[in-house]
C-alpha positions, 0 to 999 in steps of 0.5 A: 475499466470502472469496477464501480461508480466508488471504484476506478480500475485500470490495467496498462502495460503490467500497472493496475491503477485502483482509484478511490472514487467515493468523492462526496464522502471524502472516500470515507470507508464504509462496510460496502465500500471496504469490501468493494476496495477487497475485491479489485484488490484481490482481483489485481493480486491474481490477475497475470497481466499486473506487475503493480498496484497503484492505489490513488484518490480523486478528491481534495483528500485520499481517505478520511477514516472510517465513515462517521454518523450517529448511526456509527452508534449502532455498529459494532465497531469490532466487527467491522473493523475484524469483519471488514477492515482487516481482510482489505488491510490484509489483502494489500499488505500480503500481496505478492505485487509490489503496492504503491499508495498515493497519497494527497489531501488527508489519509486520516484514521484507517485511511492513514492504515491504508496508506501505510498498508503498501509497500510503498508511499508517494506523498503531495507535497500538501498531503498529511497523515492524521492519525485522529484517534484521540480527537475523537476518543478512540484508538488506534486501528486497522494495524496503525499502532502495528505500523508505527510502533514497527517503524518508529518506535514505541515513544515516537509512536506513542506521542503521535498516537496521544497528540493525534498528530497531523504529519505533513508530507515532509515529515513522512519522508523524514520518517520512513513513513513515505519514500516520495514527496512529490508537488500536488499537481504531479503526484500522480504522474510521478507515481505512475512513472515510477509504477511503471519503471517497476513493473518492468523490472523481473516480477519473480524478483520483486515477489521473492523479495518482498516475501524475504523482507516479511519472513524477516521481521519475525526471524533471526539473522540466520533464519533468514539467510536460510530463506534467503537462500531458499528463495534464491534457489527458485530464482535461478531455476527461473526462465527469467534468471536464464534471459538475464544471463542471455541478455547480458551477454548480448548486451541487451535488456532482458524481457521478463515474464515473471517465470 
C-alpha cells in the first residue's frame, strides 16, 4: 500500500513497514511531510492487524534534519517544531506497539530525534547520527537533548551537542543509542527478521511492558513495582496468558492474539 508518493506503507503478517520515500530531499522534514509521517503512524498505532512498526528510508541517508531554505527565515520555527514535529515525535515514542527505526546514511538533526524516538534502533554499519545543531547555530530539538541527556548523561550529552559530533554506528551500538549494527546491504532485511520474530511474540506483553518501563523512568522503586503488579493482573486474566498455559502443556507454541 502507498500512503503517498513521500510515503511508503505496508502491512504483512502483524509488521507495518513506513518508508521514507521523500528521496530527492534527502527525506528532510517539511511541515506537509512531518504531518503525513503522523497520520500513517497513527494509522498503524490503531490498526489491529500491526504488532510492529518498522520505520525505514530509501535513499543514501534516512533524515537529514529539518528542511533547510532561505525561506526557513520566515518560519516560526517554534511552531513548527511544537505545531508539527512534536505530535509526530510524540505519536512513535508513545505507542503502544513496539517501533523499530532503521537507520542508513545520515539521521542528522531532528532525523536523528526520530530515529531515537522508537523503541529500538538497527543501524548500517555506514550510517551515523549527526547531531548538527552548532554547525548551524542552533539548538538541540525534537526532544535530542531529552534523549541524550536521559541515556547518557549530561556531559557525554553536553560535549556532543557542543561538538555537533558525527556518531558512527559502532559508536551508537556502544552507546545504547542502537541495539544493532547491521552490514548497509542487509539492514533492512535484518530489521525486518527481527520485526518479524517480535510481532510473533504475545502483543499484550510487549504493550504492557512497554508501558511499565515509561511509568518507571519517572517512579521510585516501589511505584513501580505497584504498576508492575497492576499490569500483571491484566495479563493473567488475558486469553493469551490462558493459551501459554495450554500451549505449554501440549508442548506446543502458543498463537496470540493480543487479548
Amino acid at each position: 500500500m502507498t500512503a503517498s508518493s513521500d510515503i511508503l506503507y505496508l502491512v504483512e503478517d502483524g509488521v507495518a513497514t513506513l518508508t521514507l520515500n521523500r528521496v530527492h530531499n534527502a527525506n528532510a522534514l517539511s511541515v506537509e511531510f512531518a504531518e503525513q509521517l503522523r497520520h500513517v503512524v497513527e494509522m498503524a498505532a490503531t490498526d489491529p492487524q500491526v504488532n510492529v512498526l518498522v520505520l525505514n528510508a530509501n535513499g543514501k541517508n534516512f533524515c537529514a534534519g529539518a528542511e533547510l531554505t532561505p525561506a526557513v527565515l520566515n518560519v516560526n520555527i517554534e511552531d513548527f517544531l511544537n505545531d508539527t514535529c512534536k505530535p509526530l515525535l510524540l505519536a512513535l515514542a508513545e505507542m503502544d506497539k513496539p517501533v523499530i527505526s532503521v537507520v542508513n546514511g545520515n539521521a542528522a538533526g531532528i532525523g536523528a530525534a526520530i530515529a531515537l524516538a522508537a523503541d529500538l534502533c538497527v543501524m548500517a554499519d555506514d550510517a551515523q547520527l549527526y547531531f548538527a545543531f552548532s554547525d548551524i547555530s542552533l539548538v538541540p530539538d525534537g526532544g535530542c537533548s531529552w534523549q541524550l541527556v536521559n541515556q547518557l548523561g549530561s556531559k557525554r550529552a553536553f560535549a556532543i551537542i557542543a561538538e555537533a559530533q558525527r556518531l558512527d554506528a559502532m559508536e551508537c551500538l556502544h552507546l545504547g543509542l542502537c541495539n544493532k549494527v547491521a552490514p548497509a546491504a542487509e539492514l533492512h532485511s535484518r530489521a525486518r527478521h527481527w520485526a518479524g520474530k517480535l510481532a510473533s511474540r504475545a502483543p499484550l506483553s510487549l504493550r504492557l511492558g512497554k508501558q511499565a518501563l515509561r511509568a518507571a523512568q519517572g517512579n521510585s522503586l516501589a511505584e513501580s513495582i505497584s504498576i508492575e503488579a497492576t499490569l500483571q493482573r491484566q495479563c493473567q486474566l488475558s486469553e493469551d496468558f490462558r493459551e501459554a498455559l495450554t500451549a505449554f502443556g501440549e508442548k506446543r507454541k502458543p498463537v496470540f492474539n493480543g487479548c
